[in-house]
C-alpha positions as CSV (number, residue, x, y, z in Angstrom):
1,X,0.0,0.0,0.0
2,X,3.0,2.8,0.9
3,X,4.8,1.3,-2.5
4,X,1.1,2.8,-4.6
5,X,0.9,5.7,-1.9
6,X,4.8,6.6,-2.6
7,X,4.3,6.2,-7.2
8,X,0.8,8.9,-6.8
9,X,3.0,11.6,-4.9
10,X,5.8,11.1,-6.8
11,X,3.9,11.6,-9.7
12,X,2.8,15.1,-8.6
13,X,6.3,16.5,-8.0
14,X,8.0,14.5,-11.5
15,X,5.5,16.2,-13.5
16,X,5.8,19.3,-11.9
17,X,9.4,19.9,-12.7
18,X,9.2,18.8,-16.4
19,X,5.9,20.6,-17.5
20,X,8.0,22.7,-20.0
21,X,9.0,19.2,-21.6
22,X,5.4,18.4,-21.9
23,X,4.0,21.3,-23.0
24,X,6.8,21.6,-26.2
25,X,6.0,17.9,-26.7
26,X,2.3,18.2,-27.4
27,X,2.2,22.2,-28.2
28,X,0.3,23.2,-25.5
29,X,-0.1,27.1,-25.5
30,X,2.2,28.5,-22.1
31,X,-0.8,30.1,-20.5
32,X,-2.8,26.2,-20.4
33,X,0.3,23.9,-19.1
34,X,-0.3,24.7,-15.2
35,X,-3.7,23.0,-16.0
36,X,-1.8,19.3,-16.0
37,X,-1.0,19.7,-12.7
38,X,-4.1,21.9,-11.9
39,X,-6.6,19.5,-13.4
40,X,-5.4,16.4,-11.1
41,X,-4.9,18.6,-8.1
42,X,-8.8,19.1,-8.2
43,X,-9.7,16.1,-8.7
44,X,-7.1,14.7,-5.8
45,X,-8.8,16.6,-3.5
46,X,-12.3,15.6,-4.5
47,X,-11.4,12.3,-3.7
48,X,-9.9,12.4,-0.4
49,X,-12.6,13.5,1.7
50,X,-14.6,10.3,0.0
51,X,-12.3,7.5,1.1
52,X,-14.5,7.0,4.3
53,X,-17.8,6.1,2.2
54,X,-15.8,4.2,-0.9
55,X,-14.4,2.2,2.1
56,X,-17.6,1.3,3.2
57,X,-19.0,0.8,-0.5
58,X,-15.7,-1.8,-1.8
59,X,-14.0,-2.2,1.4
60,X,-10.4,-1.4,2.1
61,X,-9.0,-4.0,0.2
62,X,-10.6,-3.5,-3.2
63,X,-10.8,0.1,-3.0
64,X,-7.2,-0.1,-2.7
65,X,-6.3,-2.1,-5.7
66,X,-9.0,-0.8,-8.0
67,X,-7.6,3.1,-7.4
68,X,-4.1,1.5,-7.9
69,X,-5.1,-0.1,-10.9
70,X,-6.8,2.5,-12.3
71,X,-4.0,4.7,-11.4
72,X,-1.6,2.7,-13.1
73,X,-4.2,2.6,-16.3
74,X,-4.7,6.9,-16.3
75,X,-0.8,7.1,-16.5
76,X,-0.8,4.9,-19.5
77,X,-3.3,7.0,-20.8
78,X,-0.9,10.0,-19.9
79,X,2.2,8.5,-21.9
80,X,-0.3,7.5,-24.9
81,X,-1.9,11.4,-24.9
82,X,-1.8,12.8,-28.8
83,X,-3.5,16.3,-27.5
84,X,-3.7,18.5,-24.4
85,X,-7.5,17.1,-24.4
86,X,-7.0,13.5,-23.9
87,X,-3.9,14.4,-21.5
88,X,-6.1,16.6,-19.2
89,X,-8.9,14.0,-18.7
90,X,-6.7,11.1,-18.3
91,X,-5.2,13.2,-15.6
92,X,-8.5,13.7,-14.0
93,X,-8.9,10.3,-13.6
94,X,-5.4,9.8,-12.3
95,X,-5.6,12.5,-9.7
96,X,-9.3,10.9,-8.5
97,X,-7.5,7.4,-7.9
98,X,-4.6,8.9,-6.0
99,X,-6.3,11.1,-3.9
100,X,-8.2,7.8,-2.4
101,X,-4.6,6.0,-2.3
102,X,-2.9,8.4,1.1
103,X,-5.9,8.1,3.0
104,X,-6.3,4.5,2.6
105,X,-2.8,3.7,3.7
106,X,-2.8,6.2,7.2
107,X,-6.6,4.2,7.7
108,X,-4.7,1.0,7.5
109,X,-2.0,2.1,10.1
110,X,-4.9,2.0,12.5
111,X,-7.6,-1.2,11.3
112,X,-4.5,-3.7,10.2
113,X,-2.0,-3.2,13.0
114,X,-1.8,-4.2,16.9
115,X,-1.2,-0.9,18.9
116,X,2.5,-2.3,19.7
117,X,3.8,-1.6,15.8
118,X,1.4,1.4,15.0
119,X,4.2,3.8,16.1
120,X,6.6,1.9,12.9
121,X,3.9,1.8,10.3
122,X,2.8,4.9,10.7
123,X,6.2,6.1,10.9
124,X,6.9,4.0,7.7
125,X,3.6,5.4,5.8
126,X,4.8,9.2,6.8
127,X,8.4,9.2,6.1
128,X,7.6,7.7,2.0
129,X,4.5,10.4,2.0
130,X,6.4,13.6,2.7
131,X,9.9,11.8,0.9
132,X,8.2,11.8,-2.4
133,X,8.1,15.6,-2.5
134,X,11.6,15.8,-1.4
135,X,13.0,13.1,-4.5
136,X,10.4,14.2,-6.7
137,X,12.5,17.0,-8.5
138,X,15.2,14.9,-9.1
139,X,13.8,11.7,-10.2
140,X,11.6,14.1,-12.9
141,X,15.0,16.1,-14.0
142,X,16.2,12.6,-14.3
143,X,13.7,11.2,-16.1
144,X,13.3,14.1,-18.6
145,X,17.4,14.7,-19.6
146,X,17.3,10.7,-20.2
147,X,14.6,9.7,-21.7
148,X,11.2,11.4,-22.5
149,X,8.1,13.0,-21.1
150,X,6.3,10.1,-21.6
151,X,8.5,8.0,-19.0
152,X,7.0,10.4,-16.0
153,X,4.1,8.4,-16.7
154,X,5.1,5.3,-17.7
155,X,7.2,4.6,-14.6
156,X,3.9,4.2,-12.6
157,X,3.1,0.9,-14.7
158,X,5.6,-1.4,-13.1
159,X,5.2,-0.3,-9.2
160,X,1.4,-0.1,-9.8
161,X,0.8,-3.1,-11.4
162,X,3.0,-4.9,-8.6
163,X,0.8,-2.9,-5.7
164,X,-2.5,-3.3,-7.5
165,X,-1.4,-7.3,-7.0
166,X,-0.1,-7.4,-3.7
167,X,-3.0,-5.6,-2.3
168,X,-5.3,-8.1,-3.6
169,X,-3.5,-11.2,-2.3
170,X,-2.3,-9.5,1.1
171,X,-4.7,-7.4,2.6
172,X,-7.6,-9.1,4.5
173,X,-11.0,-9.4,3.3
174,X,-13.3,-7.1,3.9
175,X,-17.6,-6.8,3.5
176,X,-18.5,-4.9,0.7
177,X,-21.3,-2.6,0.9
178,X,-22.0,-2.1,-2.9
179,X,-26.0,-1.7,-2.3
180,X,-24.6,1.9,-1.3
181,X,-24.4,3.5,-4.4
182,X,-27.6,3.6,-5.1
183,X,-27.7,5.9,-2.0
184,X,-25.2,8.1,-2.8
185,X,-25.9,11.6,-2.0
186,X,-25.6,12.7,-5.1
187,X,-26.9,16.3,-4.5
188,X,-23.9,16.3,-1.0
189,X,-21.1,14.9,-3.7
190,X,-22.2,18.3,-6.3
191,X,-22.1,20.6,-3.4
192,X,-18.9,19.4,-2.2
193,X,-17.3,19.2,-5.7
194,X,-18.3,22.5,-6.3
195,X,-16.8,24.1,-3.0
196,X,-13.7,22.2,-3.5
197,X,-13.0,22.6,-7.0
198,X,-14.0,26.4,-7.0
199,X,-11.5,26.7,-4.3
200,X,-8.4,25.1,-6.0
201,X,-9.0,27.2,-9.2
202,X,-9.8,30.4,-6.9
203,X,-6.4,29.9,-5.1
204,X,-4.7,29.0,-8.7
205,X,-5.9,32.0,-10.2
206,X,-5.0,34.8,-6.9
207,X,-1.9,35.3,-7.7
208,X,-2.3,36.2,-11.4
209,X,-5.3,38.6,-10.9
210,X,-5.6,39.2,-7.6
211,X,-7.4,38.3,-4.8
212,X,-9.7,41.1,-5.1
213,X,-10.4,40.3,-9.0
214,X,-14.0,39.5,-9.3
215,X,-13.2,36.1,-10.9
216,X,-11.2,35.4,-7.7
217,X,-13.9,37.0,-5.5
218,X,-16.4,34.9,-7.4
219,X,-14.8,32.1,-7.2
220,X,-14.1,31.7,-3.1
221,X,-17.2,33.0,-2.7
222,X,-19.2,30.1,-4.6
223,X,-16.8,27.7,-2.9
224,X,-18.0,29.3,0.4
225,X,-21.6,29.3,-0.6
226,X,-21.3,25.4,-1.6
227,X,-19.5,24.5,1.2
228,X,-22.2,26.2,3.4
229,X,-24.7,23.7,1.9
230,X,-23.2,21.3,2.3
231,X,-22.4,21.4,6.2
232,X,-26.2,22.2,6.2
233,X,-27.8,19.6,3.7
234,X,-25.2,16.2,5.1
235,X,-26.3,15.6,8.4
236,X,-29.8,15.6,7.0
237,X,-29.0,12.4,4.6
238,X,-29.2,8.8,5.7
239,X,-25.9,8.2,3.8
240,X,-23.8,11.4,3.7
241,X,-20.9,11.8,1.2
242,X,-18.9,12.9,4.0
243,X,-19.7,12.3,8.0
244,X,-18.9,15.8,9.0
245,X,-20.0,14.5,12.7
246,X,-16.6,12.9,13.8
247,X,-15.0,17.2,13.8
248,X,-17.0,16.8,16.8
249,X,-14.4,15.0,18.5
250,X,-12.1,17.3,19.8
251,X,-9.1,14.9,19.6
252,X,-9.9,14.7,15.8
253,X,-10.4,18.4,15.0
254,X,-7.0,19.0,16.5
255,X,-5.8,17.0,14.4
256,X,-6.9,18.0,11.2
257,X,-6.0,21.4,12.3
258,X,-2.6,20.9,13.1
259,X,-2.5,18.6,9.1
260,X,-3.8,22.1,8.0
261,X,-0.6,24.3,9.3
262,X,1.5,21.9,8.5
263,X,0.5,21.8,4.7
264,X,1.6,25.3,4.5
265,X,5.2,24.6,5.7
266,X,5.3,20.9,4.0
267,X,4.3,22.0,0.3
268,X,5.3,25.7,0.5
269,X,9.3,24.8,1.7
270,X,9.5,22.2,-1.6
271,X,7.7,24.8,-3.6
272,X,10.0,27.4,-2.6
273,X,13.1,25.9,-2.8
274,X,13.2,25.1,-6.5
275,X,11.8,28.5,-7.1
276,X,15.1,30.2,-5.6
277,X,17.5,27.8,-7.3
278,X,16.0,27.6,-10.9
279,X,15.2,31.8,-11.1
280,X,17.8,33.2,-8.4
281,X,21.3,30.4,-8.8
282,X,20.2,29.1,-12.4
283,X,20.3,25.5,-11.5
284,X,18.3,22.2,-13.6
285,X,15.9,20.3,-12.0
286,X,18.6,17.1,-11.4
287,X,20.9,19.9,-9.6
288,X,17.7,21.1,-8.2
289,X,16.5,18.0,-6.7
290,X,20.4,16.4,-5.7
291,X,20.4,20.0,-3.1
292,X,17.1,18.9,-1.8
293,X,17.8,15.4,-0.9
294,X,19.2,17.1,2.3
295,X,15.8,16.8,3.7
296,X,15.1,13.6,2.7
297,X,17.9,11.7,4.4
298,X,17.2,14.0,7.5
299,X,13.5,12.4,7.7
300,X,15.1,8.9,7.5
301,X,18.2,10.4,9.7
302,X,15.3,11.3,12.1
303,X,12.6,8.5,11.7
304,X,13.9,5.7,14.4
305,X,13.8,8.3,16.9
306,X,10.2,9.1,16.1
307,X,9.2,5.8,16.3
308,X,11.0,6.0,20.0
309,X,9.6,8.9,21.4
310,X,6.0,8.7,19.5
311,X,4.9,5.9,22.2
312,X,6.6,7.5,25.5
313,X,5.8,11.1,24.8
314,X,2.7,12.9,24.7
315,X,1.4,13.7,21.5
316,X,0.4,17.4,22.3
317,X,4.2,17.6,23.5
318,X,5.7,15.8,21.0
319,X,4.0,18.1,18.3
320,X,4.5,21.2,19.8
321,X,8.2,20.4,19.2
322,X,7.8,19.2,16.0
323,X,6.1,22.5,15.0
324,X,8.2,24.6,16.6
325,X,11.5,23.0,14.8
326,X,10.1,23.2,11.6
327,X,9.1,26.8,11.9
328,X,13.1,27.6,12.8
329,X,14.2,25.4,10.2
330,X,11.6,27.4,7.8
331,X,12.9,31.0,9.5
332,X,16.6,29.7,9.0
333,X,15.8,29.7,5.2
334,X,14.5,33.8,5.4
335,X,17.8,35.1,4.9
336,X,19.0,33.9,1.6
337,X,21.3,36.0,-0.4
338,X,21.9,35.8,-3.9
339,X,25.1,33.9,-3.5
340,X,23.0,31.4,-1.7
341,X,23.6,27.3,-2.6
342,X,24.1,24.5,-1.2
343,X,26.3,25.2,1.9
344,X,24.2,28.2,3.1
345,X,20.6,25.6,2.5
346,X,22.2,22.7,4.6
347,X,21.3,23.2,8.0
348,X,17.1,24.7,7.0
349,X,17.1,21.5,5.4
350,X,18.6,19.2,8.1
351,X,16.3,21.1,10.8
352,X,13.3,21.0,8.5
353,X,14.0,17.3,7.5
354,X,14.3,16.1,11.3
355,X,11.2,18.4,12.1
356,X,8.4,16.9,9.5
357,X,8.1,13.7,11.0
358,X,7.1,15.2,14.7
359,X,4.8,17.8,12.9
360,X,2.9,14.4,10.9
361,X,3.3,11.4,13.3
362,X,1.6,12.6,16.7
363,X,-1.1,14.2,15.4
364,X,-1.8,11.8,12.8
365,X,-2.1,9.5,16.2
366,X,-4.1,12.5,17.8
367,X,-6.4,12.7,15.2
368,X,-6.9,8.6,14.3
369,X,-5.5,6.0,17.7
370,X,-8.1,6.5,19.4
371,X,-11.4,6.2,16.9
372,X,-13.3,3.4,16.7
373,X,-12.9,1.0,13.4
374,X,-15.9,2.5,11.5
375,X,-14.8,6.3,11.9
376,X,-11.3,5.8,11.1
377,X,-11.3,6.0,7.2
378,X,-13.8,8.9,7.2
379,X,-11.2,10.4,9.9
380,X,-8.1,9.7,7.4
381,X,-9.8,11.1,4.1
382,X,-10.8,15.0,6.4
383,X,-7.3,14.5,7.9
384,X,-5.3,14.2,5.1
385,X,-7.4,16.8,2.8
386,X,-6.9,19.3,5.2
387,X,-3.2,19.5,5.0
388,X,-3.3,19.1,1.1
389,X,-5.9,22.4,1.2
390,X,-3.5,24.2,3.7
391,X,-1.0,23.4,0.6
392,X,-3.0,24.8,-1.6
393,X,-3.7,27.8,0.0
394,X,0.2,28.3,1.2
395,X,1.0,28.1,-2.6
396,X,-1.6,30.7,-3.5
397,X,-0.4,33.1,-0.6
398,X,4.0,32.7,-1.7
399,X,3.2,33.2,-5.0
400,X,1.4,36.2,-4.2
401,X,4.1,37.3,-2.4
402,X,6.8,36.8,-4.5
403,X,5.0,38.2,-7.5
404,X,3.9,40.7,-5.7
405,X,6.3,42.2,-3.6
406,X,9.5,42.0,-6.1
407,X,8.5,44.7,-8.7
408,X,8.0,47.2,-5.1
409,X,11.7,46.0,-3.3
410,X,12.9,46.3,-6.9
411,X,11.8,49.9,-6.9
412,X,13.2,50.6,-3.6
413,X,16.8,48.3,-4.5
414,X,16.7,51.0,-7.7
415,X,16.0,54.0,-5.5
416,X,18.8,53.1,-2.7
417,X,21.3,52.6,-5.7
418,X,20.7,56.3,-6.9
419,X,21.4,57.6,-3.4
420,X,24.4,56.2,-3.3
421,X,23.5,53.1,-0.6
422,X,26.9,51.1,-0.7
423,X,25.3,48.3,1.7
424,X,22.5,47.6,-1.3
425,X,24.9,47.7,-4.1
426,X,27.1,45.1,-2.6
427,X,24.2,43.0,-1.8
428,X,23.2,43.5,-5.8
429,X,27.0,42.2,-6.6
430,X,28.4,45.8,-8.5
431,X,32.2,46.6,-7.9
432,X,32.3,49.4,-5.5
433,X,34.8,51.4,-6.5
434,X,33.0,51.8,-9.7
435,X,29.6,52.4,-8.3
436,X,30.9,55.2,-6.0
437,X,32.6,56.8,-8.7
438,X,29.6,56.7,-11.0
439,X,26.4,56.2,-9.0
440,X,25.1,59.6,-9.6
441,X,25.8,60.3,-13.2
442,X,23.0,59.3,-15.6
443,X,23.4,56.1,-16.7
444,X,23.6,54.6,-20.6
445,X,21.6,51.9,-22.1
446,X,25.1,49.2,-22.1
447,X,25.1,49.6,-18.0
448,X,21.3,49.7,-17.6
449,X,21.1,46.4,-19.4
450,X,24.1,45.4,-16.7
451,X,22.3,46.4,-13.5
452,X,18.6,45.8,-13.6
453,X,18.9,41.6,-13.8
454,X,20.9,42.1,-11.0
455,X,18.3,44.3,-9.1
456,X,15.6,41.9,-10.2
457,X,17.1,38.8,-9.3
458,X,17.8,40.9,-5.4
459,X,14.6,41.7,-5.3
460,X,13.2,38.4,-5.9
461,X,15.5,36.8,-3.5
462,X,14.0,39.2,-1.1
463,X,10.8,38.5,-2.0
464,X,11.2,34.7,-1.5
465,X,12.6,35.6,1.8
466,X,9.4,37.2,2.6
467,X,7.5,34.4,1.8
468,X,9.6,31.8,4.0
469,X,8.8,34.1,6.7
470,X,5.5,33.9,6.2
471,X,5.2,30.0,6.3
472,X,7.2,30.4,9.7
473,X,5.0,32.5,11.1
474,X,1.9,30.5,10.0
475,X,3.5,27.4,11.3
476,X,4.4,29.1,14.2
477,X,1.1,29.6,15.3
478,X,0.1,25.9,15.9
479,X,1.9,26.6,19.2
480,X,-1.3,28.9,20.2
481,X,-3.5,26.0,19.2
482,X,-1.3,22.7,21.2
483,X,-0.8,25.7,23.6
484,X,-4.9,25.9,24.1
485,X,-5.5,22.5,23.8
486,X,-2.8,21.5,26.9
487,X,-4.4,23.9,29.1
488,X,-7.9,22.6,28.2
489,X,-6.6,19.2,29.3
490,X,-5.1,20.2,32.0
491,X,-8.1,22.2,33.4
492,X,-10.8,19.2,32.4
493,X,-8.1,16.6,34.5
494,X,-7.8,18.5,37.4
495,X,-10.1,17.3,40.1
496,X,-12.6,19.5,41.4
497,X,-11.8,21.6,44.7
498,X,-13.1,20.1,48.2
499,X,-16.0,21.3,50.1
């Protein structure tokens, strides 16, 4: 199950880095290639909150290897795609059977498992869920230089046909419930496709035409309005899409809380870090993804000691340090300078890296140890879409930022040089003797085309900084809410005072 879990987030980050190849491959206009990656984003996060009632329709096992298989069958469809058309559904239907596939594995940690090995299998699904990200760029730069386009796809068939087979033979049967679908909320399942897929394209489309654009506006505001409902039509149906009921638990809304911050830091750090490296240092997406196996072997590095400590500490305790590493290890990366590489990205990365796992293991265990069989799937599916949508959102909020905010520090870089600011032109890289020799005379078109790259590529470094203090702050602030709910605990253990 991790082995088909590990091939559909691997998939996001491979195509990812090579959407240029595709795109010059099938002739996809520039402005329409984010929609291969946008198209199975939405329908990955349609599917997650679903697992809990296709669980109960085919059962774990099946569900399992019929997503795999027809995972494994989209991508085939992928590498065999003559158009952007056939490409884009085919990636529908892959992004639908993956976004079933994380779920289902962090539901089996808790159904297939005795309580004395939970701690390893959990640790053992988490470390290959947030390692794909991490080898992703490099195993797509890989793939690309070597072969083709069409091998990101067709590198799911082996490892998916072998899971797809496994699963079937291994896991233990379960009762099927197929008399379900014919009472399928169907009206639940529109609402909550609508609210979800308005929101990915809202958050997609932010930073190009702002969030205060009436498509954008329009957009989060019909994803609000569906939402709404939705909480309101579900708990009226005798078989809801989604059984919005367990948030009630405490224990679980933590949870999915804490999945939510984390999201930021998880997918905005291996968002940003290829964004610095290709624009700002100039580097491919092998060189890319070589710098950024720093944080992978730190999550391995770290990963027998989180199996230790997960079953002798506390979980609030144990997160709160988790959280509060990763946002130092996310802060530590706010000071990049244009001369920034490898040496100067090790020790974010190492701190980050041994981070993750404490900011995804306890309250994974928070949100899921303690339900009962029935509720755990449902559990897994909110769980695990709330820290992809915390994603999604983190990514709409740095790209504002960067895009934002680097034409106004490029202004003020530009402004600083004319008045002479030696501190700013040494940060831009310009000999100082010369500068303070010539700073104030008008300047001619050979030296213009000299400076401004190196004021734009300051300013964006400056801008990116921004945005990975931003993601440090967010994550940050899941210290208020393990802060809140310690005291809570505290307050509701403590005996009541004697007469």
């Amino acid at each position: 199950m991790c082995l088909g879990m590990f091939m559909a987030i691997l998939d996001i980050q491979i195509v990812a880095t090579s959407l240029p190849a595709i795109q010059s491959g099938l002739g996809i206009a520039p402005d329409q290639m984010s929609w291969i990656q946008t198209a199975y984003l939405i329908a990955e996060v349609i599917a997650i909150p679903l697992t809990g009632l296709l669980t109960r329709i085919f059962s774990m096992r099946w569900l399992f290897v019929l997503a795999v298989a027809l995972f494994t069958c989209a991508s085939l469809g992928c590498a065999l795609s003559a158009d952007f058309g056939h490409l884009i559904a085919w990636r529908i239907v892959q992004g639908f059977a993956g976004g079933t596939l994380i779920p289902s594995v962090f539901s089996a940690v808790f159904l297939l498992f005795p309580a004395r090995v939970e701690a390893f299998a959990t640790t053992t699904a988490g470390v290959l869920a947030v390692l794909a990200p991490t080898l992703g760029p490099a195993t797509g730069g890989w793939i690309t230089q070597t072969y083709s386009w069409h091998w990101l796809f067709l590198i799911n068939i082996a490892p998916g046909g072998l899971a797809a087979v496994g699963a079937a033979l291994l896991l233990p049967r379960g009762r099927t419930q197929l008399g379900l679908v014919r009472r399928i909320d169907m009206i639940g399942l529109a609402l909550l496709a609508l609210a979800l897929a308005s929101l990915e394209i809202g958050l997609k489309q932010a930073p190009d035409h702002g969030w205060r654009s009436w498509q954008v506006c329009a957009l989060l505001a019909l994803s609000g309005g569906a939402l709404f409902a939705f909480v309101r039509h579900s708990p009226k149906r005798a078989t809801p899409v989604v059984q919005l009921g367990v948030l009630g638990d405490r224990r679980v809304a933590l949870g999915c809380a804490l999945s939510f911050v984390l999201g930021f830091g998880l997918y905005g750090s291996s968002y940003l870090i290829p964004v610095f490296l290709a624009l700002v240092r100039g580097h491919n997406a092998l060189q890319i993804g070589q710098i950024m196996l720093v944080t992978g072997c730190a999550q391995l590095a770290t990963a027998p000691l989180a199996v230790y400590l997960e079953k002798r500490v506390p979980p609030l305790t144990l997160s709160a340090f988790g959280f509060a590493l990763f946002g130092l290890g996310l802060a530590l990366s706010a000071v990049q300078t244009t001369a920034s590489d490898f040496q100067a990205m090790l020790l974010p990365q190492i701190v980050r890296g041994c981070a993750i796992m404490f900011c995804l293991l306890p309250p994974t265990r928070l949100a899921l140890g303690h339900l009962d069989s029935a509720d755990v799937p449902n559990a897994s599916g909110l769980f695990n879409l709330m820290r992809n949508l915390g994603g999604a959102i983190g990514l709409a909020l740095i790209d504002t930022v960067i895009y934002g905010r680097a034409p106004v520090l490029a202004s003020a870089i530009a402004a600083r040089l004319k008045a002479g600011d030696v501190a700013t032109a040494r940060a831009v890289g310009l000999p100082i003797d010369d500068f303070l020799a010539f700073h104030d005379l008008p300047l001619d078109a050979d030296t213009r085309a000299l400076i401004e790259p190196l004021v734009r590529k300051l300013a964006l470094t400056d801008a990116i900084n921004e945005a990975w203090l931003m993601i440090a702050i967010i994550t940050l602030s899941a210290l208020v809410g393990l802060a809140w709910a310690a005291r809570s605990r505290s307050s509701t253990a403590s005996p009541p005072p004697q007469a």
